[in-house]
C-alpha positions in Angstrom: 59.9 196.3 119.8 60.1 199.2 122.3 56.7 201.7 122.4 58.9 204.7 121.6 59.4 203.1 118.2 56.1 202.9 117.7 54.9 206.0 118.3 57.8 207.7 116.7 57.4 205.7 113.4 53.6 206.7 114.0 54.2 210.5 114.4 57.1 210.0 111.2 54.1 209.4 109.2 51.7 211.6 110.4 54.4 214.5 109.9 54.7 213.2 106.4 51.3 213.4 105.5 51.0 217.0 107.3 53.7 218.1 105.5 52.5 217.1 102.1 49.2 218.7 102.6 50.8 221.9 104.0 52.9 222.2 100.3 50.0 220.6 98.2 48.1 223.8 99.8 50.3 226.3 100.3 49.9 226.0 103.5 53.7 227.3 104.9 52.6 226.9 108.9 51.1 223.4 108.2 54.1 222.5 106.1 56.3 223.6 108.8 54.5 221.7 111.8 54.6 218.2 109.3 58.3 218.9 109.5 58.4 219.1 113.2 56.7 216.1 113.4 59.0 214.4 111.3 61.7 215.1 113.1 60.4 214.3 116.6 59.1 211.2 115.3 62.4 210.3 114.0 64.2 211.1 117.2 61.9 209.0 119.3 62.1 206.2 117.6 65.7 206.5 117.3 65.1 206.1 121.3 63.1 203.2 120.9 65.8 201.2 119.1 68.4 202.3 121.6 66.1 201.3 123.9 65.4 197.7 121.9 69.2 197.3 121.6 70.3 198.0 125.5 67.7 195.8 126.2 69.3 193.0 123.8 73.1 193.7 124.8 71.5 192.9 128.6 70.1 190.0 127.6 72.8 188.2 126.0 
């Protein structure tokens, strides 16, 4: 398992949890940065498992 999957899973969740505090308190600008997160958390670890499956492809 590549770093960037780690981390991006990590921020996926932290983004979650922002998010859901941002709406639980009205908060729109909190609500909006927990989105952000998300998204960049997804992306990178999108890149991690790219990464994870070049890796593979060159090992086999």
């Amino acid at each position: 398992m590549h770093k960037d999957t780690v981390k991006g899973a990590a921020k996926q969740t932290a983004g979650s949890v922002k998010q859901a505090v941002g709406k639980a308190s009205g908060n729109r600008r909190l609500e909006a940065e927990g989105a952000r997160e998300k998204i960049v958390g997804k992306v990178q670890k999108g890149v991690g498992d790219l990464k994870d499956a070049a890796r593979d492809a060159l090992k086999h």
